[in-house]
MDAnalysis code that builds the backbone (N, CA, C; Angstrom):
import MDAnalysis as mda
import numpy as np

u = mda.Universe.empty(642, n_residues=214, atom_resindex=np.repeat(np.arange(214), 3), trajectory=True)
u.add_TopologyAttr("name", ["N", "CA", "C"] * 214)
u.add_TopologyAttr("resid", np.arange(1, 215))
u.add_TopologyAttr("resname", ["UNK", "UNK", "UNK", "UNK", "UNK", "UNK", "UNK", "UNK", "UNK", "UNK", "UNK", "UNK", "UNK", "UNK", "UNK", "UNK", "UNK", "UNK", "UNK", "UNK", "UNK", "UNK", "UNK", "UNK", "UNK", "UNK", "UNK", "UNK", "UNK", "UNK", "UNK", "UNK", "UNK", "UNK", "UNK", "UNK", "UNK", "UNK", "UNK", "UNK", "UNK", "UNK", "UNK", "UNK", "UNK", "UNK", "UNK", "UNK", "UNK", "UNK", "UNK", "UNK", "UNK", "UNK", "UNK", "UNK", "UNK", "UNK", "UNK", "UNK", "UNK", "UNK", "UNK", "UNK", "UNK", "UNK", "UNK", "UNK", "UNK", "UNK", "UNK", "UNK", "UNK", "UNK", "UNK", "UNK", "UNK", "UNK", "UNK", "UNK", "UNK", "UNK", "UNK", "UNK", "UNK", "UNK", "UNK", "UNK", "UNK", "UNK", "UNK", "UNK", "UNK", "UNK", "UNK", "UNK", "UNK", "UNK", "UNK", "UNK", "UNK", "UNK", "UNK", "UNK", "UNK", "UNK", "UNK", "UNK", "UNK", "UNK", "UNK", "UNK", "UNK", "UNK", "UNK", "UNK", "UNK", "UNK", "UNK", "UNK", "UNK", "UNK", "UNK", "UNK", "UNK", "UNK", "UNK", "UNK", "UNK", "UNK", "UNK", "UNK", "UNK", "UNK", "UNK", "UNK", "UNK", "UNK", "UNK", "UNK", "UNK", "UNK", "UNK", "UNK", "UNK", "UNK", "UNK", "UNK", "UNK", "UNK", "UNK", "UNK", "UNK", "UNK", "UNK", "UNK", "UNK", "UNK", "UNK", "UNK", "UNK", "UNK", "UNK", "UNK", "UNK", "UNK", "UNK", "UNK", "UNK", "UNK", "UNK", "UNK", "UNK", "UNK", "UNK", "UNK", "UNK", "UNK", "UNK", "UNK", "UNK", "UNK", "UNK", "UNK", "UNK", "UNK", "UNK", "UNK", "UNK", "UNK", "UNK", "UNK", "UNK", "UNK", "UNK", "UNK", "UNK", "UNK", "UNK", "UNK", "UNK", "UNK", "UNK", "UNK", "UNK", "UNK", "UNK", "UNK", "UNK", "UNK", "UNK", "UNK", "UNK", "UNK"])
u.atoms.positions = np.array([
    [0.823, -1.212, 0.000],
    [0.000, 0.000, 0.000],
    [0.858, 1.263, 0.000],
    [2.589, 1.199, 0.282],
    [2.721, 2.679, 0.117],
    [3.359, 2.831, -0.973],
    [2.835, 2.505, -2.350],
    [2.472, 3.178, -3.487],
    [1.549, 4.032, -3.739],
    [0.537, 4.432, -2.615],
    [-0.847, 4.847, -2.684],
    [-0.138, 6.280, -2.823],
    [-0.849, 7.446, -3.490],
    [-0.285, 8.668, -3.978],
    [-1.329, 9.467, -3.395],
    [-2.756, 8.777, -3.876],
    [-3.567, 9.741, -3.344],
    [-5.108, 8.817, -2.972],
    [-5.982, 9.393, -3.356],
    [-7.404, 8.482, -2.674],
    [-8.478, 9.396, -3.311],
    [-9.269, 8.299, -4.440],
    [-10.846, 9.014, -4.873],
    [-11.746, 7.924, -4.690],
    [-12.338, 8.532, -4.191],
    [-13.773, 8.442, -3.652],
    [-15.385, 8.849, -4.261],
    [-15.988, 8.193, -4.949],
    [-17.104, 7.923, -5.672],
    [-18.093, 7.701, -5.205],
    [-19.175, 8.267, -5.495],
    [-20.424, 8.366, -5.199],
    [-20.632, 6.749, -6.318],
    [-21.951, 6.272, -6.358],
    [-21.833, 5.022, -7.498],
    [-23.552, 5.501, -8.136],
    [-24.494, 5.436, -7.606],
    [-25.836, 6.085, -8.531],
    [-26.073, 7.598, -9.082],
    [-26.347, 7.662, -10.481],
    [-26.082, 8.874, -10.413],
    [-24.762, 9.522, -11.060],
    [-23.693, 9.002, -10.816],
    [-22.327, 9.028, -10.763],
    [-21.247, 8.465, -11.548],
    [-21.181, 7.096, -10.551],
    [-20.076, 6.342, -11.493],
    [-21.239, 5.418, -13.104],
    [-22.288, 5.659, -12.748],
    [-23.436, 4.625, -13.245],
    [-24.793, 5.381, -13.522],
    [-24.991, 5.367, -14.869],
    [-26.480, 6.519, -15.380],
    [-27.790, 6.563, -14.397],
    [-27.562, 5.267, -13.843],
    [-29.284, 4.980, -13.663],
    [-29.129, 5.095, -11.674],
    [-30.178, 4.885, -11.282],
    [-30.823, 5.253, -9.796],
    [-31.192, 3.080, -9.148],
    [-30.671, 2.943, -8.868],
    [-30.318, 1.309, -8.718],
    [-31.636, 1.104, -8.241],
    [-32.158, 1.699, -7.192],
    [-33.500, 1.630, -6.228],
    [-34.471, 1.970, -7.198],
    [-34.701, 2.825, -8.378],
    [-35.312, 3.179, -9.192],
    [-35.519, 2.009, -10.267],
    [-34.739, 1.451, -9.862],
    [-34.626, -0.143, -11.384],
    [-35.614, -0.732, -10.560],
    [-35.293, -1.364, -8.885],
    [-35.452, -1.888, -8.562],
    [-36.851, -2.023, -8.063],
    [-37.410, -0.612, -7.850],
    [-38.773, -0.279, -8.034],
    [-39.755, -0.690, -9.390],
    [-38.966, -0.235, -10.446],
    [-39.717, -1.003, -11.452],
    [-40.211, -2.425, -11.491],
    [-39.368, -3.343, -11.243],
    [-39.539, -4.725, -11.154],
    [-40.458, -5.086, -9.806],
    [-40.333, -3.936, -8.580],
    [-41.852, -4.254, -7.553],
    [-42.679, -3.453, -8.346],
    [-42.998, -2.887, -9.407],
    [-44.327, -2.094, -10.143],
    [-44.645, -0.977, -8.884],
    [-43.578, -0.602, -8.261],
    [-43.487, 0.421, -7.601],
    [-42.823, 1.718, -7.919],
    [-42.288, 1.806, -9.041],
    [-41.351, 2.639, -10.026],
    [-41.524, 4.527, -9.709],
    [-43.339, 4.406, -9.529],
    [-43.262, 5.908, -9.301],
    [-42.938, 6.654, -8.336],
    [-43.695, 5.568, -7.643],
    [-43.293, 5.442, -5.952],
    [-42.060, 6.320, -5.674],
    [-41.531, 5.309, -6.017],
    [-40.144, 5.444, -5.674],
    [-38.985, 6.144, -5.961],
    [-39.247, 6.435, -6.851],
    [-38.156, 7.116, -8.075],
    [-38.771, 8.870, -7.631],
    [-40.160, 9.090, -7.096],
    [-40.723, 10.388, -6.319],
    [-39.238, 10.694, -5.129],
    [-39.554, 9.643, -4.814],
    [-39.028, 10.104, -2.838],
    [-37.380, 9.889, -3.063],
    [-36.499, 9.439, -4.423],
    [-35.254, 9.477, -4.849],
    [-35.031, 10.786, -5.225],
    [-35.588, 11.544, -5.852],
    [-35.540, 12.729, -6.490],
    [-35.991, 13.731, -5.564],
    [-36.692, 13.356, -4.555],
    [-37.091, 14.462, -3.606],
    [-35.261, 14.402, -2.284],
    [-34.816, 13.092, -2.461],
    [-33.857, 12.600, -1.578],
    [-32.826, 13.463, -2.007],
    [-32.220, 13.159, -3.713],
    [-31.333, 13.531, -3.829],
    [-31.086, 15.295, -3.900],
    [-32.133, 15.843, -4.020],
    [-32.450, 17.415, -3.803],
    [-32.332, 17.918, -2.583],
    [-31.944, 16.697, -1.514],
    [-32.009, 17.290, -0.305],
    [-33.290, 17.690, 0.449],
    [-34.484, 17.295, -0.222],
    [-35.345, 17.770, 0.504],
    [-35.966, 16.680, 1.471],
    [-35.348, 15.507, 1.958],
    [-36.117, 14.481, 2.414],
    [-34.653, 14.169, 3.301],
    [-34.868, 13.725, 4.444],
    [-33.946, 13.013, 5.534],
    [-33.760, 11.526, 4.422],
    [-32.171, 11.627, 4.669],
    [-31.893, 10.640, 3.370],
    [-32.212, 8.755, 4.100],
    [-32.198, 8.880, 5.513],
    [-31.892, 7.808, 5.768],
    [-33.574, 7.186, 5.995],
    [-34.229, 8.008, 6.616],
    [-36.279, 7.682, 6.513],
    [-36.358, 7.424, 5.079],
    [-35.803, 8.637, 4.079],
    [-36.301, 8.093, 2.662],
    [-35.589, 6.637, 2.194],
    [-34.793, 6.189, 2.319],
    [-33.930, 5.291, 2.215],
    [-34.737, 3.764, 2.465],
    [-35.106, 4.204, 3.853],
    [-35.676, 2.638, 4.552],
    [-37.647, 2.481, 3.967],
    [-38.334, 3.891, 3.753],
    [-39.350, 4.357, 2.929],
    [-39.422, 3.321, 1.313],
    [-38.328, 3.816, 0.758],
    [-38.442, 3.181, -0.419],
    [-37.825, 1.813, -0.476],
    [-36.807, 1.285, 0.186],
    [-36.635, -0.434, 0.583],
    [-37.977, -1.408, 0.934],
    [-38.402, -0.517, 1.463],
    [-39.875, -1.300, 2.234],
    [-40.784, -1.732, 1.176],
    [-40.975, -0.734, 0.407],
    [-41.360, -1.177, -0.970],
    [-41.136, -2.000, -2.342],
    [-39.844, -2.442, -1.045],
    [-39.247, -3.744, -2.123],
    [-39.776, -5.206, -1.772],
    [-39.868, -5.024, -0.693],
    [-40.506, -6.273, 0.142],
    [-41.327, -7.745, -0.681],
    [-40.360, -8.645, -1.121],
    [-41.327, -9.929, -1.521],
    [-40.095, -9.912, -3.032],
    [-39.668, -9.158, -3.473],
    [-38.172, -9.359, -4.788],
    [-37.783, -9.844, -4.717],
    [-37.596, -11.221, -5.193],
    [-36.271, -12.565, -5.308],
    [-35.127, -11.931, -5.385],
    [-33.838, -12.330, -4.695],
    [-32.578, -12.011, -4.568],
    [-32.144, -12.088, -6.000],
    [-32.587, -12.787, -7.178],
    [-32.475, -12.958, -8.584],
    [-32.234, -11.772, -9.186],
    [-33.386, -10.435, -8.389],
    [-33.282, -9.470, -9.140],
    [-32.284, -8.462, -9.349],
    [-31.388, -9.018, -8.689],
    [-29.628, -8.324, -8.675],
    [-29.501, -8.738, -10.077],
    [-29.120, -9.544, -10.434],
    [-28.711, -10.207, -11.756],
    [-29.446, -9.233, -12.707],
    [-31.201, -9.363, -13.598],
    [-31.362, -8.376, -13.649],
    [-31.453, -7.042, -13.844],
    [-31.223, -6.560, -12.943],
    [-30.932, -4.806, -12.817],
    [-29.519, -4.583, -13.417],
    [-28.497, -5.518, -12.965],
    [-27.439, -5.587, -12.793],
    [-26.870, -5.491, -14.915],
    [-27.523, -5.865, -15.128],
    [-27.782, -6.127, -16.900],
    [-28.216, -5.086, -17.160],
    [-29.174, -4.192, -16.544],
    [-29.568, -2.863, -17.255],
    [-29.060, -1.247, -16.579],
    [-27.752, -1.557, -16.208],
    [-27.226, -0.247, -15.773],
    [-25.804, -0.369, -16.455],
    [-25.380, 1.342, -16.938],
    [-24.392, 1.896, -17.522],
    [-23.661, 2.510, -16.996],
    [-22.633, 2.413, -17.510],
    [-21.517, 3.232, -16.586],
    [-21.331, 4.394, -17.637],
    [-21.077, 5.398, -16.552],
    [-21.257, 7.063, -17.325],
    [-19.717, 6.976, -18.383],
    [-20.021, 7.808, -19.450],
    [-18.949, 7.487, -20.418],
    [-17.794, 8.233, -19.933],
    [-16.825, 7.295, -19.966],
    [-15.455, 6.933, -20.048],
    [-14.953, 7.026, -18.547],
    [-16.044, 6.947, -17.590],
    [-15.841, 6.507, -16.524],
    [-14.944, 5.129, -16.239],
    [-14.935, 3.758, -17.138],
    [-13.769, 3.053, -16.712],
    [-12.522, 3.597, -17.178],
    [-11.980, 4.413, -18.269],
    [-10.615, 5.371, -18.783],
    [-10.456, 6.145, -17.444],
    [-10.992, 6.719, -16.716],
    [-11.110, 7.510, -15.785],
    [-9.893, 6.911, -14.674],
    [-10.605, 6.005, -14.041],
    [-10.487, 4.896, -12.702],
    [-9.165, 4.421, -13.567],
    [-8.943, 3.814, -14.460],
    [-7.687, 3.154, -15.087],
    [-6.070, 4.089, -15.014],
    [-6.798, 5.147, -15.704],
    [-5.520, 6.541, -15.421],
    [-5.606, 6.645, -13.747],
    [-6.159, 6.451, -13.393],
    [-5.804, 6.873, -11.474],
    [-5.031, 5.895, -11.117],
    [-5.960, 5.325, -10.969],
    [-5.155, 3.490, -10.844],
    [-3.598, 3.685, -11.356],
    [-3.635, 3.949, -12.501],
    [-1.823, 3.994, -13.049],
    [-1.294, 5.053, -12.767],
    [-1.934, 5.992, -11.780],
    [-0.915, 7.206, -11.129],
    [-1.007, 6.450, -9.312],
    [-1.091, 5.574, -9.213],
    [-1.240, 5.394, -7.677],
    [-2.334, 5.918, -7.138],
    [-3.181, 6.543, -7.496],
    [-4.486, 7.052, -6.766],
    [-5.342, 5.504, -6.678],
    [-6.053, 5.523, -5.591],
    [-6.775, 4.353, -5.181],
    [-8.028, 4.975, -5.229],
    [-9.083, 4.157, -5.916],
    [-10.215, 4.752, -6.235],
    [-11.366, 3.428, -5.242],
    [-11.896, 4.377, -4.101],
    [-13.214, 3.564, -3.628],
    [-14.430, 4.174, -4.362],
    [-15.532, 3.110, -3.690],
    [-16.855, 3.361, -3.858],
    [-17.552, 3.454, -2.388],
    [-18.366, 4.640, -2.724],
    [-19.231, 4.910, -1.142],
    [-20.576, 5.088, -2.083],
    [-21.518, 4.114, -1.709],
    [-22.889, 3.978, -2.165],
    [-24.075, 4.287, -0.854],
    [-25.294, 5.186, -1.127],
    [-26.127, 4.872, -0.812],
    [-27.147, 3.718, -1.321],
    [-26.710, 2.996, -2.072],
    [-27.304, 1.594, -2.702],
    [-26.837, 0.534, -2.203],
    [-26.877, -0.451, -2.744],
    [-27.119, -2.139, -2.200],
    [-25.391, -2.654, -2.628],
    [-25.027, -3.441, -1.827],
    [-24.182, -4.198, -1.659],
    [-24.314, -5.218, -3.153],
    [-25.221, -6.522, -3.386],
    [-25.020, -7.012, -4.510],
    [-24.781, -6.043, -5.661],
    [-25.088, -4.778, -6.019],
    [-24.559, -4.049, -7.170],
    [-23.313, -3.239, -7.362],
    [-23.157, -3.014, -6.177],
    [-21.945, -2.310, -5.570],
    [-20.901, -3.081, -6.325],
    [-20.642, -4.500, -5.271],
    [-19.907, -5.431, -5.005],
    [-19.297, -5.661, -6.728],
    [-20.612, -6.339, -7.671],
    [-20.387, -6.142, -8.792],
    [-19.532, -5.246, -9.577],
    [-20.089, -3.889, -9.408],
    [-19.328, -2.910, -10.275],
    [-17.661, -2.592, -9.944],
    [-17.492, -2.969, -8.753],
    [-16.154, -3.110, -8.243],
    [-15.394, -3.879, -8.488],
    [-15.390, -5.259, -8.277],
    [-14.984, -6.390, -8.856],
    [-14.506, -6.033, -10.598],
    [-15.573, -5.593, -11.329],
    [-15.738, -5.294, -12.949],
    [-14.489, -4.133, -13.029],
    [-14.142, -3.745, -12.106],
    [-13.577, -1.882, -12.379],
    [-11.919, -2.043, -11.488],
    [-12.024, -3.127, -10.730],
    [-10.927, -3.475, -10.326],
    [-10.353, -2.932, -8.973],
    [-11.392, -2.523, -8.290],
    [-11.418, -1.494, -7.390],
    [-11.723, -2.503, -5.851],
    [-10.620, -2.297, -5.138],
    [-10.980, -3.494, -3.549],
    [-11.668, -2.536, -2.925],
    [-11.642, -1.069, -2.410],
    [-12.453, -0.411, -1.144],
    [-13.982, -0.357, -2.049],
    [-15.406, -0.566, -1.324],
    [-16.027, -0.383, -1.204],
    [-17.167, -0.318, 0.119],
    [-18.036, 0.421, -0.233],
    [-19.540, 0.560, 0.498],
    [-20.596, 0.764, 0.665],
    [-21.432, -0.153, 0.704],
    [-22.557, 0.281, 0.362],
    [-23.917, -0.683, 1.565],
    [-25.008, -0.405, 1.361],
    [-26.239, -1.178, 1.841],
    [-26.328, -2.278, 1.746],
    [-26.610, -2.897, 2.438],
    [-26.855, -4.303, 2.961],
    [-28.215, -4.548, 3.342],
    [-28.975, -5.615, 2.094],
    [-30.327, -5.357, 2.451],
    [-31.084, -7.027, 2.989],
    [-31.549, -6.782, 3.694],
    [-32.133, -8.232, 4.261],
    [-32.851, -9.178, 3.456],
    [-32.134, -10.387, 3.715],
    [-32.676, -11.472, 2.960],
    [-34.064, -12.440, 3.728],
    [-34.305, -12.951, 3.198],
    [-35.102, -14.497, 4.356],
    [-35.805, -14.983, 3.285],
    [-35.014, -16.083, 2.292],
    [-35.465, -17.482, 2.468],
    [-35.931, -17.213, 0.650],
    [-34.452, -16.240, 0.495],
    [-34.140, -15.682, -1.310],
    [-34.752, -14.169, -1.528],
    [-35.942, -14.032, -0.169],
    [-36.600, -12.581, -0.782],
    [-36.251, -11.381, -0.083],
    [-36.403, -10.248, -0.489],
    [-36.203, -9.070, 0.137],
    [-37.069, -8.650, 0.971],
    [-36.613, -8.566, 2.613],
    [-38.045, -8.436, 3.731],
    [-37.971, -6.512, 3.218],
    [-37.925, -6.092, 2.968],
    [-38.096, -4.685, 2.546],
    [-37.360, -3.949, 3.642],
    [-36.515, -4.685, 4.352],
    [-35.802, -4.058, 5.609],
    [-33.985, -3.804, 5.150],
    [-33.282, -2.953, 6.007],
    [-31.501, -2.604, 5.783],
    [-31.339, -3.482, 7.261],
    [-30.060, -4.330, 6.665],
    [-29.456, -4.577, 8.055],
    [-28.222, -3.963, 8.194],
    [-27.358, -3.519, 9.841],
    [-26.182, -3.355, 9.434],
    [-26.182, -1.771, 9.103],
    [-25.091, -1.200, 9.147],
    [-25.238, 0.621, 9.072],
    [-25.370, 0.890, 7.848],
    [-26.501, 2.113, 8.141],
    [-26.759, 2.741, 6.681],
    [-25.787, 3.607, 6.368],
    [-25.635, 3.410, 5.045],
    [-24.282, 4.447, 4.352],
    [-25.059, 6.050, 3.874],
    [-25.679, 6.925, 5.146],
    [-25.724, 8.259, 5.311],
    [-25.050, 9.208, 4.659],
    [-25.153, 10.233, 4.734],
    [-24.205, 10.767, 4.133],
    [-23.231, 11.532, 5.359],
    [-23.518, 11.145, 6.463],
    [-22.457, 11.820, 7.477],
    [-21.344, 10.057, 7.580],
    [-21.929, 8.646, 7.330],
    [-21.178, 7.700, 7.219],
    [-20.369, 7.353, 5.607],
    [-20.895, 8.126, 4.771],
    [-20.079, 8.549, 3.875],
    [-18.837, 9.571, 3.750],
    [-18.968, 10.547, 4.566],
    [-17.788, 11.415, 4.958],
    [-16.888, 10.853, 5.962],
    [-17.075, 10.185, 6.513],
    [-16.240, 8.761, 7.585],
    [-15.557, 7.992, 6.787],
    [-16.742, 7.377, 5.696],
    [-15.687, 6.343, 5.194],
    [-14.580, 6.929, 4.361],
    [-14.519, 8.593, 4.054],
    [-13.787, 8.842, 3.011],
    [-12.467, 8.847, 3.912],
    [-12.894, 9.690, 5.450],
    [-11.944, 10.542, 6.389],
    [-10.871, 8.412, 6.851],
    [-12.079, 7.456, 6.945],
    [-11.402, 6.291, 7.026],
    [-10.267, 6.074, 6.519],
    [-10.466, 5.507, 5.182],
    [-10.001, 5.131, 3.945],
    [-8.402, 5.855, 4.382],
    [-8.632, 6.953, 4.229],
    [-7.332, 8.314, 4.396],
    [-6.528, 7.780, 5.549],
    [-7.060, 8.144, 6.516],
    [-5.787, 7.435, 7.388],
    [-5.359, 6.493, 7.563],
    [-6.126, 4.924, 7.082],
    [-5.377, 4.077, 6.671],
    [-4.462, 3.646, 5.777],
    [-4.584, 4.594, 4.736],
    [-3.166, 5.203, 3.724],
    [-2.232, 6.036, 3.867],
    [-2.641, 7.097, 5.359],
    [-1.735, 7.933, 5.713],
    [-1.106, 8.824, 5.204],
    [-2.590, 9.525, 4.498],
    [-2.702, 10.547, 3.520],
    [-2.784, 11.730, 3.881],
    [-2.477, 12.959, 3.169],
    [-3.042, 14.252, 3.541],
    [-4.232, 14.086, 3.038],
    [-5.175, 15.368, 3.578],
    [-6.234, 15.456, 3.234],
    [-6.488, 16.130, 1.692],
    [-4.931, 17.041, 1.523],
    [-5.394, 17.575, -0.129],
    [-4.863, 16.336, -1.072],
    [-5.064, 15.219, -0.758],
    [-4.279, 14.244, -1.584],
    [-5.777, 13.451, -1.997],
    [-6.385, 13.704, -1.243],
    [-7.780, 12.994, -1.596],
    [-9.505, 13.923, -2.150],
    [-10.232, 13.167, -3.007],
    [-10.833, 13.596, -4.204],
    [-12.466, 12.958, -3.758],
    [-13.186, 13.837, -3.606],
    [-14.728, 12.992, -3.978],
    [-15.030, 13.416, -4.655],
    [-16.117, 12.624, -5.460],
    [-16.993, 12.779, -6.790],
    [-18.607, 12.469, -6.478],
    [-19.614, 13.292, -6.156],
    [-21.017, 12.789, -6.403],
    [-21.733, 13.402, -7.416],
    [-23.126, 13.591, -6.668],
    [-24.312, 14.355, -7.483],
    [-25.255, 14.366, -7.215],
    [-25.510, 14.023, -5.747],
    [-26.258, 14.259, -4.461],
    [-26.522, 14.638, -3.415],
    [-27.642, 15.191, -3.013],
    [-27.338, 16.181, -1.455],
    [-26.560, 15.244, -0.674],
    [-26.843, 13.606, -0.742],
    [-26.222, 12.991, 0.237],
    [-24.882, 12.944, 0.273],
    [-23.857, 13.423, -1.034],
    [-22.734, 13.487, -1.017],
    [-22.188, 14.398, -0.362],
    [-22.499, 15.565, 0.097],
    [-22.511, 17.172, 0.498],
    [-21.186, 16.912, 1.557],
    [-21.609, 16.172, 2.082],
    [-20.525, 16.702, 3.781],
    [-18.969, 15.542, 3.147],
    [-19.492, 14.657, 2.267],
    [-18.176, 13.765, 1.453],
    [-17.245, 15.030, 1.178],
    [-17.800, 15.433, 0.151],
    [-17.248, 16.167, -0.969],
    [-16.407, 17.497, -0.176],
    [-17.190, 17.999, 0.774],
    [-16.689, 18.924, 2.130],
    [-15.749, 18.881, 2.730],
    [-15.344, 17.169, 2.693],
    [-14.250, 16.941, 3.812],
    [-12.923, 16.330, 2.913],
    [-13.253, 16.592, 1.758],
    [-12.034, 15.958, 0.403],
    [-11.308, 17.045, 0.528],
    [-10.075, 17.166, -0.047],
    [-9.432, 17.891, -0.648],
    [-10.031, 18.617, -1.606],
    [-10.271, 17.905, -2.761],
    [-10.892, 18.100, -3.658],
    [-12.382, 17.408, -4.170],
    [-13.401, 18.244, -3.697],
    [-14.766, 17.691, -3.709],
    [-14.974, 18.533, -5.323],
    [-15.902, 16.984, -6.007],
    [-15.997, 17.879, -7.334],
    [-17.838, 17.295, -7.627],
    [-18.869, 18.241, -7.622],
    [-19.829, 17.964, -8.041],
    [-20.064, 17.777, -9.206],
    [-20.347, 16.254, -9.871],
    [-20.388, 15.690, -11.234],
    [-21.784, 15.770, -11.705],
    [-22.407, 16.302, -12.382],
    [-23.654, 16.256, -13.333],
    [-24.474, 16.487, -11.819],
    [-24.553, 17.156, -10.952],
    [-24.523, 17.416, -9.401],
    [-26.087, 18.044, -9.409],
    [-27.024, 17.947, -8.515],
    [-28.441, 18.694, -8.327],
    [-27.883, 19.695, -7.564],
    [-28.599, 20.974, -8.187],
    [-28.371, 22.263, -7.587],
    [-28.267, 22.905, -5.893],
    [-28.540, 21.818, -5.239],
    [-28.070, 21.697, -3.866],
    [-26.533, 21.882, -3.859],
    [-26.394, 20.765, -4.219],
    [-24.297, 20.754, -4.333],
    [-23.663, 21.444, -4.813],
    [-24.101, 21.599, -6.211],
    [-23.931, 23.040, -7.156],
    [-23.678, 24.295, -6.220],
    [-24.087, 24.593, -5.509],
    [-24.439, 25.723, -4.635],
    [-22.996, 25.646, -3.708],
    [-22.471, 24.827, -3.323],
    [-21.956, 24.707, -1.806],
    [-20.560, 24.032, -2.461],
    [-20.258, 23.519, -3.611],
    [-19.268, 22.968, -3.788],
    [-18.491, 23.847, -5.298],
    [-17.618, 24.236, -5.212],
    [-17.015, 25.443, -5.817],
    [-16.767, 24.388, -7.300],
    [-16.316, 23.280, -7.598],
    [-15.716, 22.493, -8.320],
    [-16.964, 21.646, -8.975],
    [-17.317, 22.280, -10.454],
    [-18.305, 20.847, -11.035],
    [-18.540, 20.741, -12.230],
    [-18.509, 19.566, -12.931],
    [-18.257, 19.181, -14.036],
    [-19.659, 18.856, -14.704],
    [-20.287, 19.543, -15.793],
    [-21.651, 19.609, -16.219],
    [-21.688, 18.798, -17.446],
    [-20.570, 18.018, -18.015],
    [-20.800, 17.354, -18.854],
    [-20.855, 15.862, -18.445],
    [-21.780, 15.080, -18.575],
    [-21.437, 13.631, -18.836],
    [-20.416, 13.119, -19.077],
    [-19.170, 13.221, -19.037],
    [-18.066, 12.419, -19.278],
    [-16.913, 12.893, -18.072],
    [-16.161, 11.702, -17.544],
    [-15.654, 11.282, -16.938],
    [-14.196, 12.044, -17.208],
    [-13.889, 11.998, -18.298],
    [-12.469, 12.585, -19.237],
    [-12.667, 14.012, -18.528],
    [-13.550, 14.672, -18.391],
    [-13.397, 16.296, -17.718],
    [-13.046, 16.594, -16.588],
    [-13.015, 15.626, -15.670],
    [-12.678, 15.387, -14.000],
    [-11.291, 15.587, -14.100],
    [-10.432, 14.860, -15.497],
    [-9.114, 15.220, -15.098],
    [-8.198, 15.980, -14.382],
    [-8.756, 17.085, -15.682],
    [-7.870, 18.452, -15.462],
    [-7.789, 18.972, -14.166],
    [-9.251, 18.639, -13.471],
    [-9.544, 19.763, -11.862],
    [-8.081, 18.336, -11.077],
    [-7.690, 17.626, -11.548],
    [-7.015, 16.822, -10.177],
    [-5.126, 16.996, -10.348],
    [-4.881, 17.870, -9.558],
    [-3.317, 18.401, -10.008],
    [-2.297, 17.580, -9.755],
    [-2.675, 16.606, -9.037],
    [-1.563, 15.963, -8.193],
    [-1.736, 14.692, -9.219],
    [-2.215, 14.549, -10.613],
    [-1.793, 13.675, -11.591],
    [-0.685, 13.773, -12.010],
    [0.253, 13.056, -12.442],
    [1.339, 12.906, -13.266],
    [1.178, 13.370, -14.894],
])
């Protein structure tokens, strides 16, 4: 590990990935409007992220664990988001994931991207189905600014050596406590409060804002 140069940190819905994972996942309970309401009211900041969180899980209640697989088939990764992670990766920057989403998709996109730190939701099973319940700590967005402040001192980093990326109110206090917090395709909450943000869809524009590249 002390090749590590620096440390980015990713939001994953929204972000590293086009689509709203809970929003897929609503579709397949025929709960879609539901849900995808109280995501968009979430990510605006206008809803306590962690009530809305356990609100729209509940509404998953009775989904075969199958439906990872799935969802998992119909989400994109924002363009040139893997070129992105690859150039870090080959400057020593270590790139995690901090999700307010589910562990089986997480887990996935990490594995795929080559990336060991992750985090995300952990959602209760019993007997293949989803009881519509979280077990285990919710990834908040004040336990998202932990895991970044984590991560860091177990690399024994400065703090301007490290980078978040979201596009959610829930990212707010992440992005706050980075070095370099950069609001990506970001709702006008973040926009507001975070000096650094990239309005195009592509991944390739994040570069330039990160100085401590080679």
């Amino acid at each position: 590990m002390s090749q590590v140069k620096g440390l980015c940190v990713m939001d994953v819905d929204g972000t590293l990935i086009l689509e709203e994972v809970i929003d897929l996942l609503g579709r397949e309970a025929g709960r879609e409007e539901e849900i995808s309401q109280i995501t968009s009211k979430a990510m605006r900041g206008e809803l306590n992220f962690e009530r809305s969180l356990r609100d729209r899980v509940s509404l998953l209640e009775g989904l075969p664990i199958s439906i990872f697989d799935t969802v998992f088939k119909s989400i994109h990764l924002t363009p040139n988001v893997q070129e992105f992670i690859s150039i870090l990766q080959k400057n020593g920057i270590l790139v995690g994931l901090v999700s307010g989403g589910f562990i089986p998709i997480v887990e996935r996109l990490a594995k795929s991207l080559g990336i060991t730190h992750f985090s995300a939701n952990q959602l209760e099973v019993k007997d293949g189905l989803l009881t519509g319940k979280l077990v285990g700590q919710i990834i908040s967005p004040q336990v998202k600014k932990e895991t970044l402040e984590q991560w860091r001192k177990e690399l024994k980093l400065p703090k301007e050596r490290t980078i978040a990326i979201g596009d959610g109110a829930n990212d707010l206090l992440m992005l706050k406590s980075a070095g370099l917090g950069i609001a990506f395709c970001a709702k006008e909450v973040l926009k507001k409060e975070i000096p650094h943000h990239v309005d195009k869809r592509d991944f390739l524009e994040v570069l330039p804002l990160i100085d401590f590249l080679e």
